[in-house]
DSSP file (Angstrom, degrees, kcal/mol; ACC not computed):
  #  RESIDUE AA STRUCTURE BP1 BP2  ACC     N-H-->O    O-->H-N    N-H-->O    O-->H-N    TCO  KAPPA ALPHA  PHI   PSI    X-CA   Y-CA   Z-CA
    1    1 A X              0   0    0      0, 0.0   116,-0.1     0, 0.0     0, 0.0   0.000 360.0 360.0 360.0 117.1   10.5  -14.3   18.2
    2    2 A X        -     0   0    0      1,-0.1     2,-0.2     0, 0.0     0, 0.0  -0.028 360.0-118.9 -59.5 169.6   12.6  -12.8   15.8
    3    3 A X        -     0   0    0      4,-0.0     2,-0.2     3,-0.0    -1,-0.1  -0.672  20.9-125.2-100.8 157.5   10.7  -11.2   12.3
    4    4 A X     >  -     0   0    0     -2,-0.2     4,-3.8     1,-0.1    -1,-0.0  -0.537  24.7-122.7 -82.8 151.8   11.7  -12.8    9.0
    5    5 A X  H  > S+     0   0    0     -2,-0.2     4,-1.2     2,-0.2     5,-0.2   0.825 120.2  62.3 -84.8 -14.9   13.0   -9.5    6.9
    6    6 A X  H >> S+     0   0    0      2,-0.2     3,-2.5     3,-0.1     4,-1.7   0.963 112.4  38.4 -49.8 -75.2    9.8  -10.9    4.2
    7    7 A X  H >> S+     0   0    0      1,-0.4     4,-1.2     2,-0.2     3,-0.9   0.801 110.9  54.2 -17.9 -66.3    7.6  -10.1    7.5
    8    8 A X  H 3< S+     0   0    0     -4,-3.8     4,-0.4     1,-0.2    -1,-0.4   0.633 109.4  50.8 -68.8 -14.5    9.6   -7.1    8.2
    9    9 A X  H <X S+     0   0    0     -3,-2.5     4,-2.4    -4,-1.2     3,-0.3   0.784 113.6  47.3 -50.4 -30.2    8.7   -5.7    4.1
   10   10 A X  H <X S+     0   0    0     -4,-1.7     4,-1.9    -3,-0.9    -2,-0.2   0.753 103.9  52.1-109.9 -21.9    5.5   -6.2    4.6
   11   11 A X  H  X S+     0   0    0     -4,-1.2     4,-0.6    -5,-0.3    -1,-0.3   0.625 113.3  46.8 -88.5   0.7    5.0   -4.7    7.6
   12   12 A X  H >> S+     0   0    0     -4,-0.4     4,-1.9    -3,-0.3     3,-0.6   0.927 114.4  53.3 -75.7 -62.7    6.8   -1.4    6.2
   13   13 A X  H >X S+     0   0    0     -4,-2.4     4,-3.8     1,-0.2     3,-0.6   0.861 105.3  47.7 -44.9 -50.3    4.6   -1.9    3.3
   14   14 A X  H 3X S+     0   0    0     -4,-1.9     4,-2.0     1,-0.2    -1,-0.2   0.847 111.2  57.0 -75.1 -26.1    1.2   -2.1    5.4
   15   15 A X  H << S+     0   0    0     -4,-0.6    -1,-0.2    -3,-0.6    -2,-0.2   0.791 110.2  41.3 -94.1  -2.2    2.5    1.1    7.1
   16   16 A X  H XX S+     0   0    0     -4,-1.9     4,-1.5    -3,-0.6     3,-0.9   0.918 112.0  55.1 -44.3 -78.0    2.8    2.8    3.9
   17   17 A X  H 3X S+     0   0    0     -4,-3.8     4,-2.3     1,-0.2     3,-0.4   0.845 110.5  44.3 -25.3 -55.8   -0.3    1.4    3.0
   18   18 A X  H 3X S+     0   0    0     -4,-2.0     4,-2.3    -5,-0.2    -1,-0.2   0.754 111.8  49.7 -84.1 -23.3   -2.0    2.9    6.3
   19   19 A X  H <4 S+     0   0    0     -3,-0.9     4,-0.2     2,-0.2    -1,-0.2   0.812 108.8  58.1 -94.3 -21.8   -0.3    6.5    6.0
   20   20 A X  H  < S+     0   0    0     -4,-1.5     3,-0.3    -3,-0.4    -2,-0.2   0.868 128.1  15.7 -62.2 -48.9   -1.8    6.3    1.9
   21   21 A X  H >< S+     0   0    0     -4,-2.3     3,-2.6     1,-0.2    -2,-0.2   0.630  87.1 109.8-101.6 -13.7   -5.4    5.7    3.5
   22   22 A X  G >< S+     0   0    0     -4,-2.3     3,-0.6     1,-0.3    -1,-0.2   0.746  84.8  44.1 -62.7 -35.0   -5.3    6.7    6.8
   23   23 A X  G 3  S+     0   0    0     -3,-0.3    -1,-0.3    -4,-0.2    -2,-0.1   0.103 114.4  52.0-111.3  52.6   -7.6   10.1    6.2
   24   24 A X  G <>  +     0   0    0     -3,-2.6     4,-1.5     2,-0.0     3,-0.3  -0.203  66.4 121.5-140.0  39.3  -10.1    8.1    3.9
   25   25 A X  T X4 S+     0   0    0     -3,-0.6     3,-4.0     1,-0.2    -2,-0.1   0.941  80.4  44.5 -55.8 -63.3  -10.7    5.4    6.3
   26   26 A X  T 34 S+     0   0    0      1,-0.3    -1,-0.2    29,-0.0    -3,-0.0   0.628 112.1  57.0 -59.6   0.3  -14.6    6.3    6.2
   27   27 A X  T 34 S+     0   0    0     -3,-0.3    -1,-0.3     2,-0.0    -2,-0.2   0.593  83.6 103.3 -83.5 -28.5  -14.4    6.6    2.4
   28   28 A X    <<  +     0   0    0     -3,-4.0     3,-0.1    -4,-1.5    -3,-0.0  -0.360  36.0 168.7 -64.0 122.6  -13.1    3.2    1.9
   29   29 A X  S    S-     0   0    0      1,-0.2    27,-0.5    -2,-0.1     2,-0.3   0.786  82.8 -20.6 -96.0 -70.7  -15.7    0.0    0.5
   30   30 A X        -     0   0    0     25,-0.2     2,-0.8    -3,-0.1    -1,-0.2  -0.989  56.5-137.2-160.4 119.3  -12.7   -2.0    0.1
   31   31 A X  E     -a   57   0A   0     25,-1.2    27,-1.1    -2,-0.3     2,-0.1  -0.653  13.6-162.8-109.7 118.9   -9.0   -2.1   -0.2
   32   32 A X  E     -a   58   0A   0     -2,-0.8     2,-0.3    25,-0.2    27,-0.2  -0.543  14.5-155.5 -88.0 144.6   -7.3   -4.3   -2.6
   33   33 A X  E     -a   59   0A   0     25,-3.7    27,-2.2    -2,-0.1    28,-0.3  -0.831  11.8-123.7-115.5 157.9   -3.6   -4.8   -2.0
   34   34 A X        -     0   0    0     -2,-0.3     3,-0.2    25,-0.2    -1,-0.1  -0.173  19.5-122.5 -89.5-165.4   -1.0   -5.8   -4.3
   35   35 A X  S    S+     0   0    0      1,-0.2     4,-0.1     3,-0.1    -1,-0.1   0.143  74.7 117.2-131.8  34.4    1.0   -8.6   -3.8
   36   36 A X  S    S+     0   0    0      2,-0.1     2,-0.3     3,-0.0    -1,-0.2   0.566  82.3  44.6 -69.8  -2.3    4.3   -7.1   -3.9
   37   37 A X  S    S-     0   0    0     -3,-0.2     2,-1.1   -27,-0.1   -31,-0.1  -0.715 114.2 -75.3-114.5 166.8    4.5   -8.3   -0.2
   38   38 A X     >  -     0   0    0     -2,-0.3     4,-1.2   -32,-0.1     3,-0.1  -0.477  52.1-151.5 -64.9  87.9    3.7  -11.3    1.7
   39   39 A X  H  > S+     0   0    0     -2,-1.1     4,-1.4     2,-0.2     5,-0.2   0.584  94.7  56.3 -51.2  -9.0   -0.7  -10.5    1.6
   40   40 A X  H >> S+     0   0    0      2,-0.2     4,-1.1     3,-0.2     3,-0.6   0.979 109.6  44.5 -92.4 -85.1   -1.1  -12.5    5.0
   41   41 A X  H 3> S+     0   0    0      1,-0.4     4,-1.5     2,-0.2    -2,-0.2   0.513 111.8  52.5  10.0 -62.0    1.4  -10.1    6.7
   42   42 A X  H 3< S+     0   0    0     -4,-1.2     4,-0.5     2,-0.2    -1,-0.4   0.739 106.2  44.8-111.1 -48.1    0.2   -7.2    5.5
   43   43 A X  H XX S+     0   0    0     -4,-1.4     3,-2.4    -3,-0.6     4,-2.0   0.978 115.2  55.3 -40.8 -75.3   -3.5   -7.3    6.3
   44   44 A X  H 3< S+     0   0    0     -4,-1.1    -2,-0.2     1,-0.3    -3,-0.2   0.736 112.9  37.4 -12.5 -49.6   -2.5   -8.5    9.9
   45   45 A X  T >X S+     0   0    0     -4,-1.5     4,-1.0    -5,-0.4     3,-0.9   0.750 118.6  55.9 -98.4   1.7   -0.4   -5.8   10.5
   46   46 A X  H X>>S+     0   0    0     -3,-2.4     4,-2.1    -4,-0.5     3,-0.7   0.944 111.3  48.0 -46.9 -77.4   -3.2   -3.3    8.4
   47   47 A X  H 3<5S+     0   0    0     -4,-2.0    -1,-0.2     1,-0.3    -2,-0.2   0.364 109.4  43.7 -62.6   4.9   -5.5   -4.4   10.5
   48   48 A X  H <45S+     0   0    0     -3,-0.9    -1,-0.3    -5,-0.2    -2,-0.2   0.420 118.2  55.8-129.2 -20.1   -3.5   -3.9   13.9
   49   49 A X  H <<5S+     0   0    0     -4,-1.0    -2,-0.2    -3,-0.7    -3,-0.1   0.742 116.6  27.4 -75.5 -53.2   -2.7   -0.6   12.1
   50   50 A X  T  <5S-     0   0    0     -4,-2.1     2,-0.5     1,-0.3    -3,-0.2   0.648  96.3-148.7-110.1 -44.7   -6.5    0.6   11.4
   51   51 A X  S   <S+     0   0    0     -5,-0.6     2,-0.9     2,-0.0    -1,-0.3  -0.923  73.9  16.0 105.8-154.9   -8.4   -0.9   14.2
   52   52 A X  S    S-     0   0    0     -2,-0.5     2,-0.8    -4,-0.1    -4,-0.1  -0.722  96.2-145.4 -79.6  92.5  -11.5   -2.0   14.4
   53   53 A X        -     0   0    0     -2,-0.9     2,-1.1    -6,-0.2     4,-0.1  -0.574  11.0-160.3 -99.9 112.8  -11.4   -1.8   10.1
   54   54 A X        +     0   0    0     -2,-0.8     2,-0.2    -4,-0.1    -1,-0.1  -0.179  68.5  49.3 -95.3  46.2  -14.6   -0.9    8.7
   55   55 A X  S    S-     0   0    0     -2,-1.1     2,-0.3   -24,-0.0   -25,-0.2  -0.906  96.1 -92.1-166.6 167.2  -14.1   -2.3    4.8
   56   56 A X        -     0   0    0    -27,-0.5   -25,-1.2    -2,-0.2     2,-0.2  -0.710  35.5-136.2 -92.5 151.1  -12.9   -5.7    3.8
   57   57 A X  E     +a   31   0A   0     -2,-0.3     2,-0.2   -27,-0.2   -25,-0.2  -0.590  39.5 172.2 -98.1 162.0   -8.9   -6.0    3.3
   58   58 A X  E     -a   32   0A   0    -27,-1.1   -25,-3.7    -2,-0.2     2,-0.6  -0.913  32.7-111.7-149.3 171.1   -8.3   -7.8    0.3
   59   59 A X  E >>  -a   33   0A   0     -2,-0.2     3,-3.7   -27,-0.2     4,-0.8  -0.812  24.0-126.2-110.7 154.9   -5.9   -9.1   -2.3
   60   60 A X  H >> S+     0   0    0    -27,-2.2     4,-1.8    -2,-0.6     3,-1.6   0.843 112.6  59.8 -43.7 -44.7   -5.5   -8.3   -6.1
   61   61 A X  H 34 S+     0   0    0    -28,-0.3    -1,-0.3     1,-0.3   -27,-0.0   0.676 105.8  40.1 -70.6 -11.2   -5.8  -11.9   -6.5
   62   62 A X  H <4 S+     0   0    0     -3,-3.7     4,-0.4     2,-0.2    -1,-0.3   0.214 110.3  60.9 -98.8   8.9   -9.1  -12.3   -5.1
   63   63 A X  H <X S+     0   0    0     -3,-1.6     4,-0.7    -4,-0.8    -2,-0.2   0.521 108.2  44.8 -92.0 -14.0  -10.2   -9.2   -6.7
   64   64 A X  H  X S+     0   0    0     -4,-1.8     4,-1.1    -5,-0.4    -2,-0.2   0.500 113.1  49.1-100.2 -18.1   -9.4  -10.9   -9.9
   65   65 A X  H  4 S+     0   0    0     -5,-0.4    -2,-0.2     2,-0.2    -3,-0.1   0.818 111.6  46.6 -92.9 -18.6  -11.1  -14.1   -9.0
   66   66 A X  H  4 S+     0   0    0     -4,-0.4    -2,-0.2     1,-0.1    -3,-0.1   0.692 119.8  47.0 -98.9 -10.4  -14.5  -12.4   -7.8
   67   67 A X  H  < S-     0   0    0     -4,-0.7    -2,-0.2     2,-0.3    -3,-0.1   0.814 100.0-143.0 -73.6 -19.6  -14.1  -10.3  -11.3
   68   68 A X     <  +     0   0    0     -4,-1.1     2,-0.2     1,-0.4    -3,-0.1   0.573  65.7  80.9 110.3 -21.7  -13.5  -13.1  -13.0
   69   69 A X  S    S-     0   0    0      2,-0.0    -1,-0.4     0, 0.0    -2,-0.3  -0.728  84.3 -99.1-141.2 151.8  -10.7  -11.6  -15.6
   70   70 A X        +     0   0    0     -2,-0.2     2,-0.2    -3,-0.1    -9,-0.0  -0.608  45.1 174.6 -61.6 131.6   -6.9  -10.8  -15.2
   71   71 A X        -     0   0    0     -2,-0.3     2,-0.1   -11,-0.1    -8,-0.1  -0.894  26.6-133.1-134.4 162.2   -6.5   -7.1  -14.4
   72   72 A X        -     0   0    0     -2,-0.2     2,-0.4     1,-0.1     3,-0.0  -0.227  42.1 -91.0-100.5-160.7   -3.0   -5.7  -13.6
   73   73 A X        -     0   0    0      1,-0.1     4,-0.2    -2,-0.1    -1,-0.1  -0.777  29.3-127.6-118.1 140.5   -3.1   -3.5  -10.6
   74   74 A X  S  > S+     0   0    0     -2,-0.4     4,-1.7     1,-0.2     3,-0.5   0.827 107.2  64.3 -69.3 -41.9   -3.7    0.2  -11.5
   75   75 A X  H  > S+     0   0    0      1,-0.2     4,-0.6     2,-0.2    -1,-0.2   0.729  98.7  50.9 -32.2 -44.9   -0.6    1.2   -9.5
   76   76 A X  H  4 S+     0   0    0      2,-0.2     4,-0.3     1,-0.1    -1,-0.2   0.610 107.7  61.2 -87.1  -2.7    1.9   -0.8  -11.9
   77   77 A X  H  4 S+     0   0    0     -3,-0.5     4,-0.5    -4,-0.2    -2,-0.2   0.892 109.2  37.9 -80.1 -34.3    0.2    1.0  -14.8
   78   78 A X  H  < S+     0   0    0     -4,-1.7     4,-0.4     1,-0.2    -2,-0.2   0.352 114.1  47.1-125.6  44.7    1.1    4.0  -13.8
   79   79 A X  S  < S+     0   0    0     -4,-0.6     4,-0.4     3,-0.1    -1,-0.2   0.215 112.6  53.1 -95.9  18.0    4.5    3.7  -12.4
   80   80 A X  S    S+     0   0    0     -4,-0.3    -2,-0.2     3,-0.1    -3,-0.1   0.677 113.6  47.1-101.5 -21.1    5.4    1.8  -15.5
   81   81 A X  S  > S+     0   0    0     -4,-0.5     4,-1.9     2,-0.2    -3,-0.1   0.882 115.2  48.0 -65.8 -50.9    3.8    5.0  -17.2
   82   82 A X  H >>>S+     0   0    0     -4,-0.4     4,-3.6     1,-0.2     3,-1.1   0.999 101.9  55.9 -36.4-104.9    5.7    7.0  -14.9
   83   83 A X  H 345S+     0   0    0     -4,-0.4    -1,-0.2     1,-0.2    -2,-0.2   0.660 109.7  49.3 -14.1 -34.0    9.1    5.7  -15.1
   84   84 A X  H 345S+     0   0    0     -4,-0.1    -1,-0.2     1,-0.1    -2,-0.2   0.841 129.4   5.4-106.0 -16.9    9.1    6.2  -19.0
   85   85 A X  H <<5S+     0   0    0     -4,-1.9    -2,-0.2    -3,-1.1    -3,-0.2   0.460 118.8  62.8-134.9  17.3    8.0    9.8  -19.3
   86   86 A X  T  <5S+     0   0    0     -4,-3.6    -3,-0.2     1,-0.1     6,-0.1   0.420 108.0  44.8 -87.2  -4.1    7.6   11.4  -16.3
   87   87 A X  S   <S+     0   0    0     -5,-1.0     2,-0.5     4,-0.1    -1,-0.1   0.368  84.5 110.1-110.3  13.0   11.5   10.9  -15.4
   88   88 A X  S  > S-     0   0    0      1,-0.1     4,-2.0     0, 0.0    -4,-0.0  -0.809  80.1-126.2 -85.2 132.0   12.7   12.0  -18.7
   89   89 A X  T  4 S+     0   0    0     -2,-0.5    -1,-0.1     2,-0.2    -4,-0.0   0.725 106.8  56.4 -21.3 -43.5   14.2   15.2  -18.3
   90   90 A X  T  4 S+     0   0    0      1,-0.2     4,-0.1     3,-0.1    -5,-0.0   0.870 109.7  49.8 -80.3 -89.4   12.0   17.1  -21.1
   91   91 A X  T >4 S+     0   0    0      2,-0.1     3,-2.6    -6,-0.1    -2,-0.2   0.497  78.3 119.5 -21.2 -56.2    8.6   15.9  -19.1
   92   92 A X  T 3< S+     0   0    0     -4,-2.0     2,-0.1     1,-0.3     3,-0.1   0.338  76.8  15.5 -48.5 138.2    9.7   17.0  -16.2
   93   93 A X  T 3  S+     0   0    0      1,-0.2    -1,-0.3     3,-0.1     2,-0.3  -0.262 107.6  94.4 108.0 -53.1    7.2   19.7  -14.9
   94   94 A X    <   +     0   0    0     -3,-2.6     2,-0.2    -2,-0.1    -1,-0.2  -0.656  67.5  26.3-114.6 140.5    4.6   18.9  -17.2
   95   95 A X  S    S-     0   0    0     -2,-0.3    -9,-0.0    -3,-0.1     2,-0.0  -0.752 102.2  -5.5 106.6-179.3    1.6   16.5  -16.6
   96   96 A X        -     0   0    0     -2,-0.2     2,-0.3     1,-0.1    -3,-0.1  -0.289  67.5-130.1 -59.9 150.5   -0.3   15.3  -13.8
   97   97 A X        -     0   0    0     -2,-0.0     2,-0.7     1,-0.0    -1,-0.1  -0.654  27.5-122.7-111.5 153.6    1.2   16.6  -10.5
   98   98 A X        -     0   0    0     -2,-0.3     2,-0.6     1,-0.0    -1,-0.0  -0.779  14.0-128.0-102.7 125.7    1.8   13.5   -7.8
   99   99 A X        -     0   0    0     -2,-0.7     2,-0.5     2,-0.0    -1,-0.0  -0.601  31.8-165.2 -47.7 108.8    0.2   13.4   -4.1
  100  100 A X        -     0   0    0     -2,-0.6     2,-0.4     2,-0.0     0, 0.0  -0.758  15.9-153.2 -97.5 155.4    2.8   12.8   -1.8
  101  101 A X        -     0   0    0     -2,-0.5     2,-0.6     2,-0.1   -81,-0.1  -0.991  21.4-130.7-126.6 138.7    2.5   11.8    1.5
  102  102 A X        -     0   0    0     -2,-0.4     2,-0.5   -83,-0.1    -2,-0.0  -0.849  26.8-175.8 -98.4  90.5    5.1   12.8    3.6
  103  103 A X        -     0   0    0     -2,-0.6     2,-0.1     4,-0.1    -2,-0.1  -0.890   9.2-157.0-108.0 105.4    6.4    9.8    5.6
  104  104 A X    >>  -     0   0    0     -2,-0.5     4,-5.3     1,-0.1     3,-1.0  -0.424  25.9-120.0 -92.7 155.1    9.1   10.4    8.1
  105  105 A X  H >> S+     0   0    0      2,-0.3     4,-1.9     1,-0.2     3,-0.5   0.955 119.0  52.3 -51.8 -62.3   11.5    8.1    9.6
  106  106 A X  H 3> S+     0   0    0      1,-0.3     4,-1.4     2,-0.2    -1,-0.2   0.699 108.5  48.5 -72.2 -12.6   10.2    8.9   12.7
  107  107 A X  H <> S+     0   0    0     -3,-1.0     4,-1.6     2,-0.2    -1,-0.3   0.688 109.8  50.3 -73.2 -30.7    6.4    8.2   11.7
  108  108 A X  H <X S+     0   0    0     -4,-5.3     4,-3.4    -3,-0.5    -2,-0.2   0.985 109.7  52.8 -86.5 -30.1    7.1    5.1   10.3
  109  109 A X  H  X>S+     0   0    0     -4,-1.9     4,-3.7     2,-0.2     5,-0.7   0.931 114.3  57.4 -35.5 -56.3    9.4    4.1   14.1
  110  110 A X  H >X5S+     0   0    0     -4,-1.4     4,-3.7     1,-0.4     3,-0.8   0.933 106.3  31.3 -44.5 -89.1    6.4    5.0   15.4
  111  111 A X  H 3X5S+     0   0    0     -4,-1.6     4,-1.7     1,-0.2    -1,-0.4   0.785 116.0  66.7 -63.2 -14.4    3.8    3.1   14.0
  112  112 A X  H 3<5S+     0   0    0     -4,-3.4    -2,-0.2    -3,-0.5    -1,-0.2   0.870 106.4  40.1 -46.3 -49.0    6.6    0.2   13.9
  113  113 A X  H X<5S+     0   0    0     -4,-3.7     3,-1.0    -3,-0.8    -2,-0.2   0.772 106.6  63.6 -84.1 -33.5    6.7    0.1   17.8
  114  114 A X  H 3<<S+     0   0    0     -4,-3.7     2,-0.2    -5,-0.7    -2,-0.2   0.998 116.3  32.4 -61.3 -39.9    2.7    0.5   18.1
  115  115 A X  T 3< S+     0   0    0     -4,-1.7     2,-0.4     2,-0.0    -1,-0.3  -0.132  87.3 123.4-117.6  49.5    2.4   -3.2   16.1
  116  116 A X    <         0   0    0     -3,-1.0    -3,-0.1    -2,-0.2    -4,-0.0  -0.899 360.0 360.0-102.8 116.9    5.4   -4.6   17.3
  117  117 A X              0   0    0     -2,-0.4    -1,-0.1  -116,-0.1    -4,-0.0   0.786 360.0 360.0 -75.3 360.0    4.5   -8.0   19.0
């Protein structure tokens, strides 16, 4: 069965996701996901991703219904932060310095073909 290309974001996303967390699995209580993807999609393939997943997956929108209050997702606070003074030319260099993880075309084929029904 062919993948819808929504399917196919989200399953790029979840193997993002997975490459972000992958050496703080045993650190994890729970990981809220945003909902810049399809959230069904993207736990599934998380979870096919992870294993046997030893935290609850969840999404920002049931992390805001079990607080109770709107909150935006810490992630769009600071690339929106980002995006207005860390790309200015003058900034550059100065400030917090970013974690990267270094995710190659051929890691992400990888894990692409491992959750490939």
């Amino acid at each position: 069965m062919k993948e819808g290309t929504g399917e196919e974001r989200a399953k790029l996303y979840a193997i993002c996701i997975y490459y972000l967390i992958n050496d703080k699995l045993q650190n994890t209580g729970k990981l809220i996901v945003c909902n810049d993807e399809n959230f069904y999609f993207v736990r599934k393939y998380l979870i096919r991703l992870i294993g046997k997943c030893p935290f609850p997956i969840i999404s920002i929108i049931q992390y805001r219904k079990e607080l109770g209050r709107c909150i935006k997702s810490p992630a769009d606070n600071f690339a929106a932060h980002y995006a207005k003074r860390g790309l200015s030319e003058t900034k550059q260099g100065i400030g917090v310095k970013l974690s990267l993880v270094k995710i190659t075309f051929r890691k992400v084929s990888e894990k692409w073909n491992e959750i490939k029904m």
